[in-house]
C-alpha positions in Angstrom: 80.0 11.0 75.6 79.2 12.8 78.8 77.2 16.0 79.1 80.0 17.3 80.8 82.7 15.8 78.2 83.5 18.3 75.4 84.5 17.4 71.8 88.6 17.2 72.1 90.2 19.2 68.9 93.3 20.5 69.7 95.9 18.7 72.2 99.3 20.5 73.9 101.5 17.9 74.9 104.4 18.4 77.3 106.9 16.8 79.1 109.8 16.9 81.7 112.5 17.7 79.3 115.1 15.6 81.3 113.2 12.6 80.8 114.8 10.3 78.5 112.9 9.9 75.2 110.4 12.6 75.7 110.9 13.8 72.0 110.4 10.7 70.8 107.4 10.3 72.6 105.7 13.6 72.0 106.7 13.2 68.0 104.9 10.1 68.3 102.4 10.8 69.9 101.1 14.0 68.2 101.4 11.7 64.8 99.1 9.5 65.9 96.2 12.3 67.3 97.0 14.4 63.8 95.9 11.0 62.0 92.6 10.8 63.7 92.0 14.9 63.1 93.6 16.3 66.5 95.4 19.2 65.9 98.4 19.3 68.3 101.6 21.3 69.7 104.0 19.7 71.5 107.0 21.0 73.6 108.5 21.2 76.9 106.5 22.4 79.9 107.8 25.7 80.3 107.9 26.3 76.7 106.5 30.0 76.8 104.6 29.3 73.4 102.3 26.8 74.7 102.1 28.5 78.1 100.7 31.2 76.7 98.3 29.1 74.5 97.1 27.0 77.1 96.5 30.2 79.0 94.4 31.8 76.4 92.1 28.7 75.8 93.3 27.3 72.4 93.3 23.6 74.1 90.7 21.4 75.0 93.2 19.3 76.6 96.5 19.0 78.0 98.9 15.8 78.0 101.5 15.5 80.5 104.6 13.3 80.2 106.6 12.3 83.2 105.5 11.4 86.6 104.1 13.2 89.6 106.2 15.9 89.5 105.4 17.4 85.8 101.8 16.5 86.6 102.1 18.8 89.4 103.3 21.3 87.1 100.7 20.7 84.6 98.3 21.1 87.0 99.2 24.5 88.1 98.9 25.6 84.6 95.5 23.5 83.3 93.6 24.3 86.4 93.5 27.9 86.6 93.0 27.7 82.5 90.2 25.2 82.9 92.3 22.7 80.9 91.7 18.9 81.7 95.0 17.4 82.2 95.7 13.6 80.8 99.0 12.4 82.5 101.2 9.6 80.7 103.6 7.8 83.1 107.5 8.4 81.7 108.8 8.9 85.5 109.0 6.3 88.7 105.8 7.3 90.7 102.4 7.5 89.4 99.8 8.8 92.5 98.8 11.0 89.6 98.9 9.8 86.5 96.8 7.6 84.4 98.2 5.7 81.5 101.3 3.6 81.2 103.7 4.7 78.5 102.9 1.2 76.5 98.7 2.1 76.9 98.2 5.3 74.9 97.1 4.6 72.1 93.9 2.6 73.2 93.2 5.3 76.1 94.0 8.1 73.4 91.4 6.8 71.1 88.6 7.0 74.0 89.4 10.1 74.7 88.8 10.8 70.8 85.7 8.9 71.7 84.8 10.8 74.8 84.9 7.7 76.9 86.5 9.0 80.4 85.7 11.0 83.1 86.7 14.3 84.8 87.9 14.0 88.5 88.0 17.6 90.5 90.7 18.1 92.3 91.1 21.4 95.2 93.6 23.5 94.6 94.9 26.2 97.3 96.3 29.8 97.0 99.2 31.0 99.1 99.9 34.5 99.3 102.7 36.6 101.4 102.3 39.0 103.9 104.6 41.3 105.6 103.0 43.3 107.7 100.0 45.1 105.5 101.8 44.5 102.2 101.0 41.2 100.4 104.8 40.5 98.5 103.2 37.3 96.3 100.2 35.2 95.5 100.7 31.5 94.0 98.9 28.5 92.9 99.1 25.4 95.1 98.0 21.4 94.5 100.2 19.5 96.7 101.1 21.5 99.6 102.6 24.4 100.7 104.9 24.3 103.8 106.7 26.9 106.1 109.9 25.6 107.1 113.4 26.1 109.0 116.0 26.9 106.5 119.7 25.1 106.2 120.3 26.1 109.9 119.2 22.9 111.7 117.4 24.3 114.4 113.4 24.3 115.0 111.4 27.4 114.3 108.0 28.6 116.0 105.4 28.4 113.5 101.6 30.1 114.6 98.4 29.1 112.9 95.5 30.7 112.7 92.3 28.9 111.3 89.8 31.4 110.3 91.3 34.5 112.5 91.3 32.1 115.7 94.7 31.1 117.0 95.2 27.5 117.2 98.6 26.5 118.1 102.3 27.6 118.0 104.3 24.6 116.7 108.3 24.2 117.8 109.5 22.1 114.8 111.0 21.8 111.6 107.8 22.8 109.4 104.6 22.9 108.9 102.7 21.6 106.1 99.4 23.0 104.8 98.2 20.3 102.1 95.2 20.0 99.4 94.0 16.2 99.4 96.3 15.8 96.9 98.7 16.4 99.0 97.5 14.4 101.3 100.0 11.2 99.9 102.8 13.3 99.2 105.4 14.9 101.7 102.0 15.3 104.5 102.3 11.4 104.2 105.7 11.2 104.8 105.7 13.3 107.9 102.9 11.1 109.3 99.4 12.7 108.0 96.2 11.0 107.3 95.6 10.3 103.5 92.5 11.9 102.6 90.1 11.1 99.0 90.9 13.4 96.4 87.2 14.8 96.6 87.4 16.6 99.4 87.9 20.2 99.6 89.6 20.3 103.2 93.0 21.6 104.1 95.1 19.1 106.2 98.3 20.6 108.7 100.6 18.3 109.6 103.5 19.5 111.7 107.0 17.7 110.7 109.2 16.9 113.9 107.3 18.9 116.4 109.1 19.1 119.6 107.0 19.5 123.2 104.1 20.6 120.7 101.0 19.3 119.1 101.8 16.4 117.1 98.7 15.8 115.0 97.6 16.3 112.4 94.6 18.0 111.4 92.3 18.3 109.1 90.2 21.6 109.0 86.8 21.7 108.2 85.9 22.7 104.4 86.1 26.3 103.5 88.6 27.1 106.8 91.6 29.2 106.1 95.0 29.0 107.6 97.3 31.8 108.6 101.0 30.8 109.5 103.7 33.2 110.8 107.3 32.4 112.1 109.3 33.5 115.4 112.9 32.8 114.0 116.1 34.3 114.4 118.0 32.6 111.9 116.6 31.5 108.8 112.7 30.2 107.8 111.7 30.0 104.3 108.2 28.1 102.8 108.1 26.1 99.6 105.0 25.6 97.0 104.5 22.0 95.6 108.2 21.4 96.1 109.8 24.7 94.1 112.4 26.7 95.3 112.2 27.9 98.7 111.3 31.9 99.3 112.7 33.6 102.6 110.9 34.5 105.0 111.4 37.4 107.7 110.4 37.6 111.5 106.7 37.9 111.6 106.1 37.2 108.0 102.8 35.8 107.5 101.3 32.8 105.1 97.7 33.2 104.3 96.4 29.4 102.5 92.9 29.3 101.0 90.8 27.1 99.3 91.5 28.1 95.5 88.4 29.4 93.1 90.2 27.0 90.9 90.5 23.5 90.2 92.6 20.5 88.6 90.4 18.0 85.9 92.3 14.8 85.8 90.8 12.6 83.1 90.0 9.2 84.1 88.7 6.2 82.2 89.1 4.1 85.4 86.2 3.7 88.3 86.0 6.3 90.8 87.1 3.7 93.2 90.3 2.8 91.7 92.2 5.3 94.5 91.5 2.8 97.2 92.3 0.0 94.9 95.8 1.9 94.1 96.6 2.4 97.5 98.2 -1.1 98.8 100.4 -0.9 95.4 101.6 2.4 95.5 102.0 2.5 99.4 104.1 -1.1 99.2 106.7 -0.5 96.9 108.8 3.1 95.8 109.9 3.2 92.7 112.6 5.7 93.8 114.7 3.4 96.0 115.3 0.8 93.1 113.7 -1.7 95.3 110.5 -2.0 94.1 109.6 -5.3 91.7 
């Protein structure tokens, strides 16, 4: 066991609850950690009973079932709990998670053992100004991204790194993403994919019209203010939830995070380069993949 590896004693497992068999897997699951002395709760992951556990420290560890998505949401709620967060794949992608469905037992039984590692992973805040009044403060890992709203027309999206203006954008949206993020909707809309170390903030614009069309990645510890010009409808989104409205002038301060996510690992810290040609080569989600 690592210095840095604490005894695991108690284990909250959640999962997606629209998965298919995700009772059946937690039941099993918590059997098997219960016969080797893990004391366990298991639920959904909005399940206000182990929210509010997690929250006040009575895990070592949190399991995720499902794919990137609940690890997403996992990770907002292990990272500013200091939770490590163990993510079993039940759903089609898996950037983020570590074990097959058919593996847990062995990889459950090193983690007993204290055989893994903890990878670190930024995470961002997002808060929302209007005028002098901040309106909300929120916990990012992918990305968090200003946007036009149903109306399809292009907005004008300002940034500001560190106080100093940088750019107005005419397009659809502007992302602001984590490394993470990095191989999530940033990739999609043409961004660099960045290590998971790193502790950058990376703004891609998504169909920028007669404006800067790069991305770019700002230097560690940088900030990011972003206000809209719009007169019909902007909103921004946080790691894909529902959008919130934004007004005329409305302003979207992104930060580096005092928090962080801990993934467990058990494989070597290279294995994100070695996972890139697979996962980049075939979507699960189009039912093409083999």
């Amino acid at each position: 066991m690592s210095e840095e590896n604490k005894p695991i004693k108690r284990i909250a497992i959640v999962g997606h609850q629209k998965l298919p068999d995700i009772e059946k897997e937690s039941v099993a699951i918590a059997a098997f950690l219960s016969e080797k002395g893990i004391e366990t709760q298991h639920g959904y992951l909005y399940d206000e009973g182990i929210y509010r556990k997690v929250k006040q420290g009575e895990f070592d560890l949190l399991i995720a079932l499902g794919g990137d998505g609940t690890m997403l949401r996992a990770g907002h709620l292990g990272g500013p709990s200091d939770v490590p967060v163990l993510g079993i794949n039940l759903g089609r992608f898996g950037f983020l998670t570590e074990i097959a469905r058919d593996q847990w037992r062995e990889y459950l039984l090193r983690v007993i053992a204290g055989d893994y590692w903890l990878e670190k992973r930024m995470m961002l805040c997002a808060e929302q100004w209007r005028a002098d009044s901040i309106l909300g403060k929120w916990d990012v890992l992918n990305e968090v991204v200003v946007s036009r709203g149903q109306i399809i027309r292009p907005v004008h999206i300002t940034a500001h790194v560190d106080g100093r203006f940088l750019t107005t954008y005419v397009a659809d949206a502007l992302i602001a993403a984590t490394p993470t993020g990095s191989t999530a909707y940033a990739l999609a809309a043409g961004g660099p994919i960045l290590p998971p170390e790193l502790r950058n903030i990376l703004l891609v614009p998504v169909a920028p019209h007669l404006s800067l069309d790069r991305a770019i990645v700002l230097a560690e510890g940088s900030s990011v203010n972003i206000s809209v010009e719009v007169d019909h409808q902007a909103v921004f989104s946080i790691d894909g939830q529902v959008p919130i409205g934004l007004t005329n002038d409305d302003r979207v301060h992104v930060y580096a995070s005092p928090y962080i996510v801990k993934f467990i690992r058990f494989q070597d810290p290279g294995y994100f380069y070695r996972n890139l040609t697979p996962h980049m080569s075939q979507n699960p989600s189009t039912g093409n993949h083999r």
